[in-house]
Residue frames as a rotation matrix with the C-alpha (Angstrom) as fourth column:
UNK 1
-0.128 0.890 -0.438 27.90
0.095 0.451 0.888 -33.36
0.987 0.072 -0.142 42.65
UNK 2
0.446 0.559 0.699 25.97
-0.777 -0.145 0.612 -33.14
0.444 -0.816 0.370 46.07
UNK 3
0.973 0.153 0.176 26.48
-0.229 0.493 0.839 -36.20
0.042 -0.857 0.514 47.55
UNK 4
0.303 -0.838 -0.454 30.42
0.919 0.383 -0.094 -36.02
0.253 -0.389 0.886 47.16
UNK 5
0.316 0.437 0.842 30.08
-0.004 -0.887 0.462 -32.78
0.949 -0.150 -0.278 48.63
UNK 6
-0.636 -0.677 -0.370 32.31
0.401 0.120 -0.908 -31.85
0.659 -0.726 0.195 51.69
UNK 7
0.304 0.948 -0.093 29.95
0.750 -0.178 0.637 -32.00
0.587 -0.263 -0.766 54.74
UNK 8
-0.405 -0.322 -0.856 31.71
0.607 -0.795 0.012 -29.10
-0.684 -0.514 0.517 56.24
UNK 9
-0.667 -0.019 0.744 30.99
0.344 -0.894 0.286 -26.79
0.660 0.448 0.603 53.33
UNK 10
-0.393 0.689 -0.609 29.01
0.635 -0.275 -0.722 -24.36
-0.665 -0.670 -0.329 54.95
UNK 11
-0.841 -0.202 -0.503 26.20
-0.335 -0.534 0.776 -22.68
-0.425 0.821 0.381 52.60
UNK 12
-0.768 0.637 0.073 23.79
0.640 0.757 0.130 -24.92
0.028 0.147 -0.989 52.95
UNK 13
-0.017 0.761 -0.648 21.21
0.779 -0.396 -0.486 -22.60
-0.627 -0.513 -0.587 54.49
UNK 14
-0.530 -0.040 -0.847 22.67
0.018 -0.999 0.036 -19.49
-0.848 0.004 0.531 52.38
UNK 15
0.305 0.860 0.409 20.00
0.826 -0.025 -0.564 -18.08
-0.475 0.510 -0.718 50.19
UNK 16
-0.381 -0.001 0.924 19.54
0.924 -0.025 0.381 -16.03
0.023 1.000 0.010 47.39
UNK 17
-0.950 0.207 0.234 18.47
-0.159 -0.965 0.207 -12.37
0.269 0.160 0.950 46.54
UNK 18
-0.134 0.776 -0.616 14.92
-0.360 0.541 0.760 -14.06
0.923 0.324 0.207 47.22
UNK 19
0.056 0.044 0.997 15.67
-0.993 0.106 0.052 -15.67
-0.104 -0.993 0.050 50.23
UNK 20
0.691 0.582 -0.428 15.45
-0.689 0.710 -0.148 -18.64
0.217 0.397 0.892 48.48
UNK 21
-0.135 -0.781 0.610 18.12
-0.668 0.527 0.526 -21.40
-0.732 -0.337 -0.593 49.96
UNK 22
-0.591 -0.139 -0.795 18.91
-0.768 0.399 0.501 -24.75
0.247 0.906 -0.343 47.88
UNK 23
-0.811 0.491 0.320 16.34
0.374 0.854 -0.363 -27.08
-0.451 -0.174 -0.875 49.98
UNK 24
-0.095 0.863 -0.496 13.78
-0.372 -0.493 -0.786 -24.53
-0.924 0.110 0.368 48.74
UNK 25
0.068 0.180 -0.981 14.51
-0.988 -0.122 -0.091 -24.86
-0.136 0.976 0.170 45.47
UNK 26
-0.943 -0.331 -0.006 15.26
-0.320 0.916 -0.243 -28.53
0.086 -0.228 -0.970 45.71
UNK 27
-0.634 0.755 0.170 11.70
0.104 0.301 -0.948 -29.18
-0.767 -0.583 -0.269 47.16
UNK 28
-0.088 0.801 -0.592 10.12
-0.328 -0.585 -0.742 -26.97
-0.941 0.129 0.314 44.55
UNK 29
0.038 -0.290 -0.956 11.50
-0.982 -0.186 0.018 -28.42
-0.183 0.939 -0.292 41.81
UNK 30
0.809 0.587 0.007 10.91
-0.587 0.809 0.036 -32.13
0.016 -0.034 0.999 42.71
UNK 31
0.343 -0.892 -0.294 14.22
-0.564 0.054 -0.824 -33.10
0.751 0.449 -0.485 43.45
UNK 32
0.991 0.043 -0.124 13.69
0.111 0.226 0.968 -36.16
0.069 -0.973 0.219 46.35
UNK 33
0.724 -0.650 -0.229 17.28
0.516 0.732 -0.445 -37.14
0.457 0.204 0.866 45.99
UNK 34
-0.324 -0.850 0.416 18.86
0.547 -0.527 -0.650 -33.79
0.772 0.017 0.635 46.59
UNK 35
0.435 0.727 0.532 16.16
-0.325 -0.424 0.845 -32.88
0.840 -0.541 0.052 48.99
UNK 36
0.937 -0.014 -0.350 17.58
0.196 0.849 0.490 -35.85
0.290 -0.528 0.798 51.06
UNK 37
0.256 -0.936 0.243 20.91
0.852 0.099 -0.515 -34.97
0.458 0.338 0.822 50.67
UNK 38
-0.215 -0.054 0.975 20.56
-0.045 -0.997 -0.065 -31.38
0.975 -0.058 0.212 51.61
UNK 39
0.444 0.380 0.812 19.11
-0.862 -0.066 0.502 -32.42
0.244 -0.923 0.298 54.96
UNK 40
0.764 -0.348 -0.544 21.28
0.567 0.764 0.309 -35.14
0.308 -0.544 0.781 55.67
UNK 41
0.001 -0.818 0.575 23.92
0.677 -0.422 -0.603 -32.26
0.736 0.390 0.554 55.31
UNK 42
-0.694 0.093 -0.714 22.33
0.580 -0.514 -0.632 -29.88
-0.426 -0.853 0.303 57.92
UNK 43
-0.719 0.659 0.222 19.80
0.136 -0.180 0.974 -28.40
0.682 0.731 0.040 55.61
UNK 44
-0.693 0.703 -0.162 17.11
0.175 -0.055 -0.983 -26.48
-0.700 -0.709 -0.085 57.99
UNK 45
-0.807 0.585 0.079 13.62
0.539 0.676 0.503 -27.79
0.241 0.449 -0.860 56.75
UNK 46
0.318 0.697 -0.643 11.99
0.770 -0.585 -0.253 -24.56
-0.553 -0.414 -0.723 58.48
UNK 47
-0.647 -0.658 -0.387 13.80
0.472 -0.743 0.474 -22.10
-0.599 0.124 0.791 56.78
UNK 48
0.181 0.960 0.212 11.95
0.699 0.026 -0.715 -19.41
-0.692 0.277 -0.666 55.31
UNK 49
-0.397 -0.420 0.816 12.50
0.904 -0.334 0.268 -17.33
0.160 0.844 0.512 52.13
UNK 50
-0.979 -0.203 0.018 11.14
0.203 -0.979 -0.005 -13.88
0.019 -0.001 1.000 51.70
UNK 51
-0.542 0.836 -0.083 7.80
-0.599 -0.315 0.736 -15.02
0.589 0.449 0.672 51.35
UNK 52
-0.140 0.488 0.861 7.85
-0.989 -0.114 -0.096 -16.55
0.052 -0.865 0.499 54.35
UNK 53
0.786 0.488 -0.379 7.78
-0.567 0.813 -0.129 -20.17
0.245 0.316 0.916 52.74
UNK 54
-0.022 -0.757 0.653 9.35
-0.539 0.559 0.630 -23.15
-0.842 -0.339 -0.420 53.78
UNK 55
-0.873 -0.462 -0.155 10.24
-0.457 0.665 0.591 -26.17
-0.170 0.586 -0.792 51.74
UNK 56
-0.903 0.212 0.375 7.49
0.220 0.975 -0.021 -27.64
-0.370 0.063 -0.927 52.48
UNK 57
-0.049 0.830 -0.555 5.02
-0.109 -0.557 -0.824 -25.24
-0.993 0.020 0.118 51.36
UNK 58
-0.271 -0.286 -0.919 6.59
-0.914 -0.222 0.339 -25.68
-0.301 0.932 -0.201 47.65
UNK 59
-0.996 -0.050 -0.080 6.27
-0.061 0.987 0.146 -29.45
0.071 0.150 -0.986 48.20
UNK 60
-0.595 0.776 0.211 3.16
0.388 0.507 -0.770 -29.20
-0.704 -0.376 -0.602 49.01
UNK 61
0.334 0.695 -0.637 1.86
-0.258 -0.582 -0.771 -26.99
-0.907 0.422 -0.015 46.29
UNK 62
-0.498 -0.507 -0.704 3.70
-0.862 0.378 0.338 -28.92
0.095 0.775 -0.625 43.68
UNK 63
0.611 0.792 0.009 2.33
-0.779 0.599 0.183 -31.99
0.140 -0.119 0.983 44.73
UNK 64
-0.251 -0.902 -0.352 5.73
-0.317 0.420 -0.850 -33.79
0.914 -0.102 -0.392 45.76
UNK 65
0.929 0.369 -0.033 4.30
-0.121 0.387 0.914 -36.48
0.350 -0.845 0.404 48.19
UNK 66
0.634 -0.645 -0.427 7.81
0.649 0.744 -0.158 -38.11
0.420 -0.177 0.890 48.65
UNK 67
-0.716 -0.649 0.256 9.72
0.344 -0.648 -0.680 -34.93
0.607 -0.399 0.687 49.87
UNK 68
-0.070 0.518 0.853 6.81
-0.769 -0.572 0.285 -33.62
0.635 -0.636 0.438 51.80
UNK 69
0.666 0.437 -0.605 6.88
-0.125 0.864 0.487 -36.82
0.736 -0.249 0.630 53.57
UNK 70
0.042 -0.946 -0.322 10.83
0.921 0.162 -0.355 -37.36
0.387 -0.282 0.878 53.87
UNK 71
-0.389 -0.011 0.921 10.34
-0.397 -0.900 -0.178 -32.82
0.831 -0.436 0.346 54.90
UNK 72
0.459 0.828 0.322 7.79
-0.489 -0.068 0.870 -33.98
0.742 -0.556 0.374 57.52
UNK 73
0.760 -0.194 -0.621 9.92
0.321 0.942 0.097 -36.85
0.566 -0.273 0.778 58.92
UNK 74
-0.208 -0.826 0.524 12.59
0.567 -0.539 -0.623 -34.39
0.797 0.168 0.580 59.06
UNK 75
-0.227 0.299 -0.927 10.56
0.688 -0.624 -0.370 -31.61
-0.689 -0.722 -0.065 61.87
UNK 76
-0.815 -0.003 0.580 9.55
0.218 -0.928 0.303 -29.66
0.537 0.373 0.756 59.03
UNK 77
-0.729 0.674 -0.119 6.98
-0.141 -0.318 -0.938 -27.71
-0.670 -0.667 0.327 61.11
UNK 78
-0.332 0.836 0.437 2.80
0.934 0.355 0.030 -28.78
-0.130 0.418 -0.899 59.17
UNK 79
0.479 0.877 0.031 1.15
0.872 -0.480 0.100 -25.63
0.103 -0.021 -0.994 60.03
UNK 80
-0.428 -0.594 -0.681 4.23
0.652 -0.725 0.222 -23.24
-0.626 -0.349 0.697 59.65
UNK 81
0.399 0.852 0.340 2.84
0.797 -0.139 -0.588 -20.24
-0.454 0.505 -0.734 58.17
UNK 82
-0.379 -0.713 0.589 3.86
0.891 -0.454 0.024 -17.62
0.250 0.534 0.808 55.19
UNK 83
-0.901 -0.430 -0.052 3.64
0.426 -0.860 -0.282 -13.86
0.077 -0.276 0.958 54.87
UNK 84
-0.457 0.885 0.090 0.18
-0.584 -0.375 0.720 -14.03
0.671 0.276 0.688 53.65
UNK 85
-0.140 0.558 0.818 -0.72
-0.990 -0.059 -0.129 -16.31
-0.024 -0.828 0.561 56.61
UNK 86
0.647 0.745 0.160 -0.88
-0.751 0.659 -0.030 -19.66
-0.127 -0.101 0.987 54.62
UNK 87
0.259 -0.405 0.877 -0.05
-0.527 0.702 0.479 -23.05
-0.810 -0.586 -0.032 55.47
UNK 88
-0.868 -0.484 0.114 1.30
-0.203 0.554 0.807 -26.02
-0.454 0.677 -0.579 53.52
UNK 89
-0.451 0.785 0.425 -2.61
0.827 0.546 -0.131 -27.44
-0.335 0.292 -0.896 53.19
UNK 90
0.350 0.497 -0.794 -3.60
-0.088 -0.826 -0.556 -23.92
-0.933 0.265 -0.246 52.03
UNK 91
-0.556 -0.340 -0.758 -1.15
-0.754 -0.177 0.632 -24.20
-0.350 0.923 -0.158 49.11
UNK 92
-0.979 -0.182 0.090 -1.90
-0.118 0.872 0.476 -27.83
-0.165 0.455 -0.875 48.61
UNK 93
-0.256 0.966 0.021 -5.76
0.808 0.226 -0.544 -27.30
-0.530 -0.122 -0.839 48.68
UNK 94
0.122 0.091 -0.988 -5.42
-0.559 -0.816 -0.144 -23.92
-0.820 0.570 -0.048 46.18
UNK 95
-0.448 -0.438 -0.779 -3.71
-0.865 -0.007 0.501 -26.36
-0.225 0.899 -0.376 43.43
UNK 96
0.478 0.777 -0.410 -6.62
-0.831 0.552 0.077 -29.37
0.286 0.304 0.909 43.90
UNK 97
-0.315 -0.825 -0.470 -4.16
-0.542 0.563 -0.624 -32.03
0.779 0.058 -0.624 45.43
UNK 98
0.533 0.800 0.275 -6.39
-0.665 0.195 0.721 -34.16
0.523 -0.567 0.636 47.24
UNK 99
0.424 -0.856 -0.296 -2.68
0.111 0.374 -0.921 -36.53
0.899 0.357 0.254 48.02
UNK 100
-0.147 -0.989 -0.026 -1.16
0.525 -0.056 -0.849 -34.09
0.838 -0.139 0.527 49.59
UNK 101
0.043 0.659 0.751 -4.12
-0.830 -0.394 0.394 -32.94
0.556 -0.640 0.531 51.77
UNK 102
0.772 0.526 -0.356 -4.63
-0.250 0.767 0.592 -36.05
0.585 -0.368 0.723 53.16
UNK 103
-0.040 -0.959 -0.280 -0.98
0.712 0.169 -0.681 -36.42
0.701 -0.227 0.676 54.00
UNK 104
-0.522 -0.078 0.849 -1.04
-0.203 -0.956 -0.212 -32.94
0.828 -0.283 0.483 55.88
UNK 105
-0.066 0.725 0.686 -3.93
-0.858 -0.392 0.331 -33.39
0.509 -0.567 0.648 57.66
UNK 106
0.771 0.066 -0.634 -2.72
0.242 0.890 0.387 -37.14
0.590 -0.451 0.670 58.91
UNK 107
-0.492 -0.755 -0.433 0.51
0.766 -0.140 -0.628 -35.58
0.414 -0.641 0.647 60.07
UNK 108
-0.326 0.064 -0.943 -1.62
0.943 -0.057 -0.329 -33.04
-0.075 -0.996 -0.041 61.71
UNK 109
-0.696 0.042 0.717 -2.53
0.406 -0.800 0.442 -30.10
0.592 0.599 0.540 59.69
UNK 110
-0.568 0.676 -0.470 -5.14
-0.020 -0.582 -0.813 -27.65
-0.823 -0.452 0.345 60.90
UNK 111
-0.631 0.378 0.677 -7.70
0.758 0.117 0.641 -28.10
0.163 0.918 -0.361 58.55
UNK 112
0.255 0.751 0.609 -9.18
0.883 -0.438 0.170 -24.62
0.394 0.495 -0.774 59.63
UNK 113
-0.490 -0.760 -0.426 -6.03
0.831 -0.555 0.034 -22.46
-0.262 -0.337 0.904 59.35
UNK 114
0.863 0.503 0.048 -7.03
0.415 -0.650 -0.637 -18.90
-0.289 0.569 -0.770 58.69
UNK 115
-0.087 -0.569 0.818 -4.64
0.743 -0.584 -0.327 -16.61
0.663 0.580 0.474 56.09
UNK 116
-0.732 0.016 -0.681 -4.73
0.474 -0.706 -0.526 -13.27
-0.489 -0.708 0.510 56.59
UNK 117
-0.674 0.713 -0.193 -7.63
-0.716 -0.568 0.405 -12.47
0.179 0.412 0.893 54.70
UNK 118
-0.494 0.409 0.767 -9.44
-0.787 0.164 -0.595 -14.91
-0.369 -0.898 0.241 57.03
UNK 119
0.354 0.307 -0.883 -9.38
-0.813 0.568 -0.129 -17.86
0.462 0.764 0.451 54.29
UNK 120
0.490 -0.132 0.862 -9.31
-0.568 0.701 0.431 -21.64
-0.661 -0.700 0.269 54.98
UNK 121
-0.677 -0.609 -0.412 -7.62
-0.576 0.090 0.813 -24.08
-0.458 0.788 -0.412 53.16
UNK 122
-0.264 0.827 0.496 -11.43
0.734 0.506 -0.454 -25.35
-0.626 0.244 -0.740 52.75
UNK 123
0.534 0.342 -0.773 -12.04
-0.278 -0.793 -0.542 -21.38
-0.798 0.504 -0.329 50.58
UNK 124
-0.424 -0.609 -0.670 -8.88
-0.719 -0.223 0.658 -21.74
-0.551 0.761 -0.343 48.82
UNK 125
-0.781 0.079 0.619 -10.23
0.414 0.808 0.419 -25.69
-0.468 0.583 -0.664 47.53
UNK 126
-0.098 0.820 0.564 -13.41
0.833 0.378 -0.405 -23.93
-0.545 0.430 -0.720 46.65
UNK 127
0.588 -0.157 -0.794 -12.30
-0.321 -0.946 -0.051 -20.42
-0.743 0.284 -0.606 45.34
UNK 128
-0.564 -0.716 -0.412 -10.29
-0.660 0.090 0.746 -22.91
-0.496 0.693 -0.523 42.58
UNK 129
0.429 0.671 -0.605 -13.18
-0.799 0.594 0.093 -25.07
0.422 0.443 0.791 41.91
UNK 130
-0.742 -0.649 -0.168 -11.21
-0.614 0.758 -0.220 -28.23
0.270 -0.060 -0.961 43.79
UNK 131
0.401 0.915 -0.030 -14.09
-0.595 0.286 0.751 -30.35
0.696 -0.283 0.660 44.67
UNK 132
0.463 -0.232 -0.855 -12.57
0.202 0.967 -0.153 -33.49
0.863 -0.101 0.495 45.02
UNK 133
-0.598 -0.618 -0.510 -10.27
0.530 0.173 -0.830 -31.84
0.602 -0.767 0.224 48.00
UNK 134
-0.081 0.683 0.726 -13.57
-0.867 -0.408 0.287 -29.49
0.492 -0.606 0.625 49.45
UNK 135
0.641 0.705 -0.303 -15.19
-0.453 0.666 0.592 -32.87
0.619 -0.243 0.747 49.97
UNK 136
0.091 -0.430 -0.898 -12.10
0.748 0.625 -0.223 -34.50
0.658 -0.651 0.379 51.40
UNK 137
-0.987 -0.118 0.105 -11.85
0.003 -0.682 -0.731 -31.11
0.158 -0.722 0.674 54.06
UNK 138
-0.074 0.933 0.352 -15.16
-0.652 -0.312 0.691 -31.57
0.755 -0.179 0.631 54.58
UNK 139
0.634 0.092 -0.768 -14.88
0.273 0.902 0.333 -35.28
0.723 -0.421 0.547 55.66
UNK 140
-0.430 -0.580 -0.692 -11.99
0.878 -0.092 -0.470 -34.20
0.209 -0.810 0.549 58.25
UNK 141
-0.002 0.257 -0.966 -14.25
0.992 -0.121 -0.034 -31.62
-0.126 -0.959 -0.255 59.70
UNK 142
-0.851 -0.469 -0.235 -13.46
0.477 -0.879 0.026 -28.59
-0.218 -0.090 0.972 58.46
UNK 143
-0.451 0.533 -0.716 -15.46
0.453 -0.554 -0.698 -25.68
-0.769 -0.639 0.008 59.56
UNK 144
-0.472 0.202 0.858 -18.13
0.824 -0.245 0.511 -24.52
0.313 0.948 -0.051 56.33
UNK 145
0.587 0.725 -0.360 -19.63
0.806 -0.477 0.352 -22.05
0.084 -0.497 -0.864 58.42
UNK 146
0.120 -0.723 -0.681 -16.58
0.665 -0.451 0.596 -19.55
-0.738 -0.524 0.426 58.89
UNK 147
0.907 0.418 -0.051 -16.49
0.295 -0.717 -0.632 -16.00
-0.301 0.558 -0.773 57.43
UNK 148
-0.322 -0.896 0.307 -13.25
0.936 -0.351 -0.041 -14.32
0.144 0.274 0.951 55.89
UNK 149
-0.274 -0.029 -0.961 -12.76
0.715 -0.675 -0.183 -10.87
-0.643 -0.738 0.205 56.44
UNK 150
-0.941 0.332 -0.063 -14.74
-0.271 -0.630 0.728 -9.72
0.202 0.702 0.683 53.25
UNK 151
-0.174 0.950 0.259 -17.88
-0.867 -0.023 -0.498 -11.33
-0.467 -0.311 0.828 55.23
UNK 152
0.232 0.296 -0.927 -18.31
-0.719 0.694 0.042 -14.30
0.656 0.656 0.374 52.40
UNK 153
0.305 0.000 0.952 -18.32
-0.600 0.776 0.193 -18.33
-0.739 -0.630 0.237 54.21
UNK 154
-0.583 -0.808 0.086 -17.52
-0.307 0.317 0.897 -21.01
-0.752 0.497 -0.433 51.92
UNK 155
0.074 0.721 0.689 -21.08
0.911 0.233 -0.341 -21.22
-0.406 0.653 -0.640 50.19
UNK 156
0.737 0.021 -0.676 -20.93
-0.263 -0.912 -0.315 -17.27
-0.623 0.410 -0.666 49.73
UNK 157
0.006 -0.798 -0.602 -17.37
-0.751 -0.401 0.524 -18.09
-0.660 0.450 -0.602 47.66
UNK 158
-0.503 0.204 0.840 -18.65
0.528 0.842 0.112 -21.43
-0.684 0.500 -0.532 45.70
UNK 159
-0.890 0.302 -0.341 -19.67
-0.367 -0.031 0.930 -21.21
0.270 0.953 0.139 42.32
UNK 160
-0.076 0.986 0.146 -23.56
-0.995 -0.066 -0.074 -22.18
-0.064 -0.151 0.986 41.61
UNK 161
0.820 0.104 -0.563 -23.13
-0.092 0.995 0.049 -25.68
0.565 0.012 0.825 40.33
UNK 162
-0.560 -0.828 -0.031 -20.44
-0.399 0.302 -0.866 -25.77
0.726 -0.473 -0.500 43.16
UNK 163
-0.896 -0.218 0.388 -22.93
-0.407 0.052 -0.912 -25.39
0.179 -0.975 -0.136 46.03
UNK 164
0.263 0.509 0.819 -24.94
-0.954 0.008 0.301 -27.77
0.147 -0.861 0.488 46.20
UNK 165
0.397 -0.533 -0.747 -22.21
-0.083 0.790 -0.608 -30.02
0.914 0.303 0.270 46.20
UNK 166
-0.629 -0.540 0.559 -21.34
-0.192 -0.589 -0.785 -28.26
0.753 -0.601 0.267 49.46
UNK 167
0.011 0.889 0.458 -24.62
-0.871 -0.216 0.441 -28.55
0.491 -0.404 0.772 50.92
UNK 168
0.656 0.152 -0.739 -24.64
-0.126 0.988 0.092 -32.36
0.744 0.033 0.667 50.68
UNK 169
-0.192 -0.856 -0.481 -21.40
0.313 0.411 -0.856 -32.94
0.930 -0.315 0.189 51.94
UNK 170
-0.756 -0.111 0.645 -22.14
-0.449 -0.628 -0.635 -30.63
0.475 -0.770 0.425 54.89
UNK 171
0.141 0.989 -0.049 -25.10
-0.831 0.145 0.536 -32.47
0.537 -0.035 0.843 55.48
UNK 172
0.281 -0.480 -0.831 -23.64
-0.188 0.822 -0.538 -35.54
0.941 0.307 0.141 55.52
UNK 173
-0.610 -0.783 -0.118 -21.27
0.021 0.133 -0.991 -34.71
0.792 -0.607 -0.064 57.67
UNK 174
-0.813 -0.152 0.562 -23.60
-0.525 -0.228 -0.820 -33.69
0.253 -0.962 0.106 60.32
UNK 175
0.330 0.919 -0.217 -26.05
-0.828 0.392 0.401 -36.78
0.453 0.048 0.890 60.05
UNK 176
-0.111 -0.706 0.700 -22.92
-0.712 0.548 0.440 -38.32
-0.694 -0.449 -0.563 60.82
């Protein structure tokens, strides 16, 4: 078992054919206990796999408040970014977690990271249909005007009965 686990072993960090170490999988797989355990050990909370992801990207696209919390507490870095460019609140705003956005974006997220295909994590909520987290990236500001690099803003990528759900909110926001 882990926690009678000699804290010398070294191995923590080593990783798979993947890149994939055991906090990764640990994170991804909802595992606070061993999460904890792994980083009380020396367990680096930045590490990235092959895809560029950290732990906390998995937590966060899983919806694992309690490790993305106990990751955060830790120095996992908010706004570290994968190969394709996106952040933790990109994943967590692709899979409709409105939770684990809020978290993010209290511990600091950027709420208007760009990918590399020049997406926010306000496109990704509305390129999945997330309302519930558009609206909450709306309320913290984020930026509906901005183009990705196919030209499209975040009304151009919204479904019809999305936008004028968009509209409002945007409205809103700037009546204050």
């Amino acid at each position: 078992m882990l926690s009678e686990a000699d804290p010398s072993v070294s191995g923590i960090n080593s990783v798979d054919e993947e890149g994939w170490a055991p906090l990764h999988s640990a994170a991804s797989s909802g595992h606070t206990e061993i999460v904890e355990i792994l980083i009380s050990r020396g367990a680096d909370v930045n590490l990235k796999n092959d895809g560029g992801r950290t732990a906390l990207h998995y937590a966060a696209s899983k919806g694992w408040l309690k490790i993305a919390e106990f990751l955060i507490l830790h120095n996992a870095k908010i706004n570290a970014k994968d190969k394709i460019g996106c952040t933790p609140l990109h994943r967590a705003a692709s899979t409709g977690n409105s939770a684990m956005c809020e978290l993010l974006i209290e511990e600091g997220a950027e709420v208007d990271a760009i990918d590399k295909a020049g997406q926010t994590p306000l496109m990704d909520a509305v390129i999945c249909h997330n309302k519930e987290v558009a609206l909450l990236l709306i309320r913290h500001g984020a930026d509906v005007d901005v183009e990705d690099k196919e030209g499209y803003t975040v009304l151009g990528r919204a479904s019809d009965d999305f936008r004028p759900i968009l509209v409002d909110a945007a409205k809103a926001m700037l009546e204050g």
